[in-house]
C-alpha positions in Angstrom: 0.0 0.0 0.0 2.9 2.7 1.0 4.3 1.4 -2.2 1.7 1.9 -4.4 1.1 5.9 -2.1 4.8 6.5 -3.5 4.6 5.9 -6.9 1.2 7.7 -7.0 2.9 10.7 -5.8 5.9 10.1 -8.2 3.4 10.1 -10.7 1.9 13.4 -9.4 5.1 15.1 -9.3 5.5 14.1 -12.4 2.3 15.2 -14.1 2.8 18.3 -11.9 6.1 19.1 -13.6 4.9 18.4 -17.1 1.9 21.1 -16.1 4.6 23.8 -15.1 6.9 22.6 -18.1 3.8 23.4 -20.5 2.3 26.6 -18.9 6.2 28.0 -19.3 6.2 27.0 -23.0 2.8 28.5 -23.5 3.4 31.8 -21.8 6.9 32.3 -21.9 9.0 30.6 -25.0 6.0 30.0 -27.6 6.4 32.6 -30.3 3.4 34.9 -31.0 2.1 35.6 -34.2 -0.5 38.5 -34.7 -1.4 39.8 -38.6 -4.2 40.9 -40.1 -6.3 39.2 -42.6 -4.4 38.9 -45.9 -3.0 42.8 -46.8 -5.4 44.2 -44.7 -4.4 47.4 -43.0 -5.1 47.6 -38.7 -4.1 46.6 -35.3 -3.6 42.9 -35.4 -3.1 42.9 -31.7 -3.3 45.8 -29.0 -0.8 45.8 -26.3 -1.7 47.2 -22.6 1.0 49.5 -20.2 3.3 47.5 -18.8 3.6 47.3 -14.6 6.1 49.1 -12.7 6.0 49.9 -8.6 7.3 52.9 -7.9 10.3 51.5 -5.2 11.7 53.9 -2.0 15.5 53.8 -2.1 17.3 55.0 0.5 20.3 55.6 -1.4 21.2 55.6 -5.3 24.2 53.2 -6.2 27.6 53.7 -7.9 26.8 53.4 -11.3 28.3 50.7 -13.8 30.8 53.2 -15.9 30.9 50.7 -18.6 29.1 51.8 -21.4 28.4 48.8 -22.9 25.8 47.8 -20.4 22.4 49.3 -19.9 21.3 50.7 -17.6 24.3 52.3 -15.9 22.0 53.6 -13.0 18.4 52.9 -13.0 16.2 55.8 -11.6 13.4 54.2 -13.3 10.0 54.4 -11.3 12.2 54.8 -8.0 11.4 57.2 -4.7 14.5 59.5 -3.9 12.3 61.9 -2.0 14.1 61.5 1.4 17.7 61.3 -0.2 20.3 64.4 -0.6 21.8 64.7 -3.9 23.7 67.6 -3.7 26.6 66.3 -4.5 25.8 63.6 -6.5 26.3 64.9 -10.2 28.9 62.1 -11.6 26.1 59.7 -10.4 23.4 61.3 -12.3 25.4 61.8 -15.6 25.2 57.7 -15.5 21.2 57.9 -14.9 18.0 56.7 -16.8 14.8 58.0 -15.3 11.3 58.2 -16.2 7.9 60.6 -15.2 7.5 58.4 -12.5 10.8 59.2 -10.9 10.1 60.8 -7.1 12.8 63.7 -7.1 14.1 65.0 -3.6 14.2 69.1 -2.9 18.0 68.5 -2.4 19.9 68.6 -6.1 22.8 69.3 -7.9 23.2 72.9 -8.4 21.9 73.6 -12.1 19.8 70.3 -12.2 16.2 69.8 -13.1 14.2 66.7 -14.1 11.4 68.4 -16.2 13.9 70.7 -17.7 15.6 67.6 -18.8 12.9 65.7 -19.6 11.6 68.6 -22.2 14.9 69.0 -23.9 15.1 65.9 -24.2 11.9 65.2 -25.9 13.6 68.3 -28.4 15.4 66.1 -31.6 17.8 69.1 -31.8 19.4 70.9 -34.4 16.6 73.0 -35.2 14.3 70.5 -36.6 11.8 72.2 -34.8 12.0 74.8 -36.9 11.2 72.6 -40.0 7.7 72.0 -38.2 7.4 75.7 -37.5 7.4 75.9 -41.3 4.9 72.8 -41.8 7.4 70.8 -42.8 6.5 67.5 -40.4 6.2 64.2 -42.7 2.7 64.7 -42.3 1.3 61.6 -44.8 4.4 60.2 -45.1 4.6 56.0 -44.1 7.5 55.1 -41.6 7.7 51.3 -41.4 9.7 50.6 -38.0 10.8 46.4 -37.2 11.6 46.2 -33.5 10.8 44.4 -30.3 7.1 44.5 -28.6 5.4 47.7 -29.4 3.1 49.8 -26.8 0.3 50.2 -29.0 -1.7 53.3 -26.7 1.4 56.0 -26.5 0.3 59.3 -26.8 2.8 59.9 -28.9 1.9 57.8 -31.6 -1.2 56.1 -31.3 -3.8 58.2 -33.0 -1.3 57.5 -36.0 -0.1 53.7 -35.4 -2.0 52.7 -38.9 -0.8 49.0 -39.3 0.6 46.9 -35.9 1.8 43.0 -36.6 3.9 40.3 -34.7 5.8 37.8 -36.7 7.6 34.8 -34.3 7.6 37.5 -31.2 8.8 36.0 -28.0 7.3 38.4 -25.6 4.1 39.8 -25.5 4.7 42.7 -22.9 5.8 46.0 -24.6 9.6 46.6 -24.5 10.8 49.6 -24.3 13.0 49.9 -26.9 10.1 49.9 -29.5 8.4 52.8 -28.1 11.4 54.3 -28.0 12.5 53.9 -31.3 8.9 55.0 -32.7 8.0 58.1 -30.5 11.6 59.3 -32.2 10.9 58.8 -35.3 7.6 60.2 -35.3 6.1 61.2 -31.7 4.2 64.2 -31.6 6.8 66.3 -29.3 9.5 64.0 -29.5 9.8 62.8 -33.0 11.3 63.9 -36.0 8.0 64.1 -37.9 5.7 64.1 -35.8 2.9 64.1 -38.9 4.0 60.8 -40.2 2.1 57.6 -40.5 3.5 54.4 -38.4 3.7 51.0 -39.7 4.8 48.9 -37.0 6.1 45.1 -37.1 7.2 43.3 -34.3 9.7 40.5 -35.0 11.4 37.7 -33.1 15.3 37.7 -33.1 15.6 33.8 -32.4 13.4 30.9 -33.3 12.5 30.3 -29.7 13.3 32.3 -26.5 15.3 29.7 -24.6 17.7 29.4 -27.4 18.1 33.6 -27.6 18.7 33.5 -23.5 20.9 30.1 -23.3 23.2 31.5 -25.8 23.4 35.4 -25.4 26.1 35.2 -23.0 28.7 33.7 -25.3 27.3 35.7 -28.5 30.2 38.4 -29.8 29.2 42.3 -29.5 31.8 42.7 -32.6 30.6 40.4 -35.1 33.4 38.1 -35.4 31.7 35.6 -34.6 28.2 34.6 -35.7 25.3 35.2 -32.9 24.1 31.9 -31.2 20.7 31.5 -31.0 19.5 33.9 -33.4 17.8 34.6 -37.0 17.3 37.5 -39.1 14.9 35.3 -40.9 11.7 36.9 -39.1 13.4 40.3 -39.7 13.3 39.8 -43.5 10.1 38.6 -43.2 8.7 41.8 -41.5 10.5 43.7 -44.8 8.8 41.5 -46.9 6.3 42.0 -45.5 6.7 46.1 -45.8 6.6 45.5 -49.1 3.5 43.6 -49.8 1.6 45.8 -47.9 2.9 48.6 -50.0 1.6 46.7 -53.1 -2.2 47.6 -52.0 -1.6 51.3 -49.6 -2.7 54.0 -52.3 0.2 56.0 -53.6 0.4 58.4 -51.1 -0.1 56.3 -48.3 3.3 53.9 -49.0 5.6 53.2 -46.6 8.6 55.3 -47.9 11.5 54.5 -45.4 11.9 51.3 -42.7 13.4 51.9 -39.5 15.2 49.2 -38.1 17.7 49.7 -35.0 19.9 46.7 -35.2 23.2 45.8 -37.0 23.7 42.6 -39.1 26.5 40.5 -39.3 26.6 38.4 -42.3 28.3 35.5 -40.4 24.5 35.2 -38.6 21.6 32.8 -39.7 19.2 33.9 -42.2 21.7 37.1 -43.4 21.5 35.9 -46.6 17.5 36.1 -46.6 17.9 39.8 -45.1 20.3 40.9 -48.0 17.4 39.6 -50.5 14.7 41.6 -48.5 16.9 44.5 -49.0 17.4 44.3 -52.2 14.0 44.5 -53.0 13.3 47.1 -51.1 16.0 48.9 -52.9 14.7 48.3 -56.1 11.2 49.6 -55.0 12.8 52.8 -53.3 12.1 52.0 -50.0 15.1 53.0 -48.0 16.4 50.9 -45.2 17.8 52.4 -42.1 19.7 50.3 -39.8 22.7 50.5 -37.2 24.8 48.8 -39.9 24.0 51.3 -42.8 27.9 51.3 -43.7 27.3 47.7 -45.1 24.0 48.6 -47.0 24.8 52.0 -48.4 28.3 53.0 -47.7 27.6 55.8 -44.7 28.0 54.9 -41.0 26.2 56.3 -38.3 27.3 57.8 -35.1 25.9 59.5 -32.2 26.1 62.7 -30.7 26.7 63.1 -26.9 24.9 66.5 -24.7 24.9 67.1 -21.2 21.5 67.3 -19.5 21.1 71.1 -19.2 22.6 72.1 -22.8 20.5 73.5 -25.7 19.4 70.5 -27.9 19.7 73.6 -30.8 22.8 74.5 -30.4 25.5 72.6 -32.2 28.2 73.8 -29.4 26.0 71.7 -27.1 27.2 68.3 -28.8 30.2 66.2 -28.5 31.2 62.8 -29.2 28.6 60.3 -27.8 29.2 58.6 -24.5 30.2 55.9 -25.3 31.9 56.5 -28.5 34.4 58.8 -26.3 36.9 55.4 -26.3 36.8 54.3 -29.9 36.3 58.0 -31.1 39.0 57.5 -34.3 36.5 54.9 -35.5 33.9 56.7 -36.2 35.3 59.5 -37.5 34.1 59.2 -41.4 30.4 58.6 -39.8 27.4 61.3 -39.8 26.8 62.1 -36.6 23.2 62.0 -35.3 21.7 63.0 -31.5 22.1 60.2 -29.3 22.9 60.9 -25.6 19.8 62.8 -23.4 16.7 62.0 -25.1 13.6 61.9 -24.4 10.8 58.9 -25.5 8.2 57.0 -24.9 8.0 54.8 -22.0 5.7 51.4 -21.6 4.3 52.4 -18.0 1.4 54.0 -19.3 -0.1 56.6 -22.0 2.0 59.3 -20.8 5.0 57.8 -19.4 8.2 58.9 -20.4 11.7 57.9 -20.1 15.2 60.0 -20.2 18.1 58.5 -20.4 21.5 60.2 -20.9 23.5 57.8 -22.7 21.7 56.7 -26.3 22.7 53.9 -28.4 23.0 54.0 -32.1 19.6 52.6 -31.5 18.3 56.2 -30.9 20.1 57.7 -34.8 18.4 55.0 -37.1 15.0 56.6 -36.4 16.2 59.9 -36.3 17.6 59.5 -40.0 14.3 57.4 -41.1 12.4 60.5 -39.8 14.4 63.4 -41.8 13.7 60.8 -44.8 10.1 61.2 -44.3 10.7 65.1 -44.0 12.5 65.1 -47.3 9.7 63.0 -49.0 7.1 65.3 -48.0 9.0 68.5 -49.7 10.2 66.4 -52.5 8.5 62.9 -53.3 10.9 62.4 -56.1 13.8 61.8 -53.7 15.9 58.7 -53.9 17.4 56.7 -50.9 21.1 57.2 -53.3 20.2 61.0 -53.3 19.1 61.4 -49.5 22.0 59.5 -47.8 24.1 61.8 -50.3 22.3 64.9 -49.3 22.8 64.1 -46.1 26.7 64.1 -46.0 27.2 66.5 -48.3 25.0 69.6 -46.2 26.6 68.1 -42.8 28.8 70.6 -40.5 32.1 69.6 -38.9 32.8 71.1 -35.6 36.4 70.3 -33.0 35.6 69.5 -29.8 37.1 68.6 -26.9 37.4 64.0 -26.5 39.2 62.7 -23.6 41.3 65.5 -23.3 42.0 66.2 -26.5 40.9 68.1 -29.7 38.5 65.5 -32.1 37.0 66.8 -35.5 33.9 65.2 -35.8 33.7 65.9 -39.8 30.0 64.7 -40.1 27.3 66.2 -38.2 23.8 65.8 -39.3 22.0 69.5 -40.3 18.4 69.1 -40.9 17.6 72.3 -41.8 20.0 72.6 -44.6 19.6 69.0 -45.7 15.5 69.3 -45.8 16.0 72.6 -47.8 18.5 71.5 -50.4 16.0 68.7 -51.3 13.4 70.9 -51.3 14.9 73.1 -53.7 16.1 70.1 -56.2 
């Protein structure tokens, strides 16, 4: 009888760990696919605010001064009311904080969170101006592949026009895709701010316990190929792009796709992302992505800016944080804003995050939303013509890098670019 108990509960257990094995395959690794019914233009799947409890520190920690990880000090959704940060500037240039930050009365000297928060929802470099003059993207498609999107923004959503998942592995937004799209196109913090969004999120690996099993041995440089991941459902999303475009009315077309990730042709399914970009190429649609030496022959960099200094002004730029060390490498780049902006967070309609180190991440959608600017004044631009545009009308400016004198030759000018298309 105590036998036969046992193996009962054996069996139990077992059952019971079978249960938990499924549940975490259903909820956590199995991909997600949400489209619309064949080319069918709409919201295949709306996505709610993420959770975040706002947490009472009593102190802020020494942040990691490695650029290469994120975040170097979290200020996310945290209490710092009781705290004195007076003398705490060095920590704070390290800091990512959001609108639901809890500041204390006692501050740096010079430092303030709104202040910082509205220049950095500024894209700089007078393109502000440009909408002052009704120049905005207004009509104009952006097609943007990235992680989980947060479908309700405030800075987006009355113009999110098409929303897909192709082989996602999460369904809670990520903030990296609102980022990307309120700069590109949010209402106060995008580039054009009158453009249309067309929005695909696509899975990075063919399941997610491959991606997490593997990312610790993958190789930031590209050496080596990336364990554990595919461009395939990247391609796919372009592909995708396309086919859409096939149907949208002329005006309507997605002009320009945003996509804020580098590919390494040693990775799987490269060879099926070079043949979605070449079609794209042949139907005009330019590509923008973190590797856009490989595709078109002009590297992108990013600008650095300390919290309190004019997003206008192009004295307030520098080298990019985390550039500073490898500064000589990117010197034939165009240089884009990077460091202290503003976006979109996932913790609600009006939730916003600051952060003041950017990743490249921050300069594809920044260039994919001057594109749509330049379509808008002249919808007989080319991609060639643009990217072209783009470096020729650029300023050069000296600055100061590590001690010594750096000439960034490239620097992005909007204003000039936008009118010399204009005027072609």
């Amino acid at each position: 009888m105590k036998r036969m108990k046992k193996i009962s509960l054996i069996v139990l257990a077992g059952l019971a760990a079978l249960f938990v094995i499924a549940a975490i395959y259903i909820l956590w690794i199995q991909p997600i696919d949400s489209r619309t019914k064949g080319t069918e233009i709409g919201i295949a799947r709306k996505t709610t605010a993420d959770t975040k409890k706002v947490v009472k520190m009593k102190k802020i920690a020494q942040p990691n001064t490695d650029f290469s990880s994120f975040p170097q000090l979290d200020l996310r959704s945290k209490d710092l009311s009781k705290l004195d940060l007076t003398h705490q500037q060095e920590k704070l240039d390290y800091a990512i904080f959001d609108s639901a930050t809890k500041w204390p009365k006692k501050l740096p000297a010079g430092f303030d969170s709104e202040a910082c928060l509205a220049f950095g929802k500024n894209p700089g470099l007078h393109v502000r101006d440009l909408h002052q003059a009704g120049i905005t993207g207004k009509g104009v498609s952006i097609g943007i592949i990235d992680h989980t999107l947060f479908t309700e923004h405030e800075q987006y959503a009355d113009r999110l026009k098409h929303y897909e998942e192709i082989h996602l592995l999460s369904k809670t937004p990520e903030m990296h895709g609102a980022g990307v799209a309120s700069l590109a196109l949010g209402k106060t913090t995008g580039v054009a701010p009158e453009a249309h969004l067309y929005y695909i999120a696509a899975g990075l690996s063919n399941n997610l316990g491959a991606m997490m099993l593997n990312k610790a041995n993958n190789d930031s440089a590209g050496n080596m190929p990336s364990k554990g991941f595919t461009y395939k459902y990247y391609a796919q999303a372009i592909e995708r792009f396309l086919e859409l475009n096939q149907t949208l009315p002329e005006k309507e077309k997605i002009r320009v796709i945003s996509i804020s990730r580098g590919f390494n042709k040693k990775d799987d399914g490269y060879d099926l992302f070079q043949r979605a970009l070449k079609k794209a190429k042949e139907q005009q649609v330019l590509v923008v992505t973190a590797s856009l030496d490989k595709e078109y022959g002009i590297g992108l960099a990013g600008l650095g800016r300390k919290m309190m200094a004019d997003p206008d002004e192009l004295g307030s730029y520098s080298v990019g944080s985390w550039i500073k060390e490898e500064a000589a490498s990117y010197q034939e780049c165009l240089f884009l804003p990077m460091d202290g902006r503003t976006y979109a967070g996932v913790y609600g309609r009006d939730n916003y995050q600051y952060d003041t180190s950017g990743g490249i991440s921050w300069t594809v959608p920044y260039l994919a939303g001057l594109y749509a600017l330049a379509y808008q004044v002249n919808p007989a631009i080319t991609p060639e013509v643009f990217l072209t545009q783009a470096v020729a009308t650029s300023n050069a400016q000296t600055v100061e890098n590590k001690g010594k004198p750096f000439r960034i030759k490239q620097i992005i000018d909007p204003e000039q670019l936008i009118y010399t298309i204009k005027n072609e």
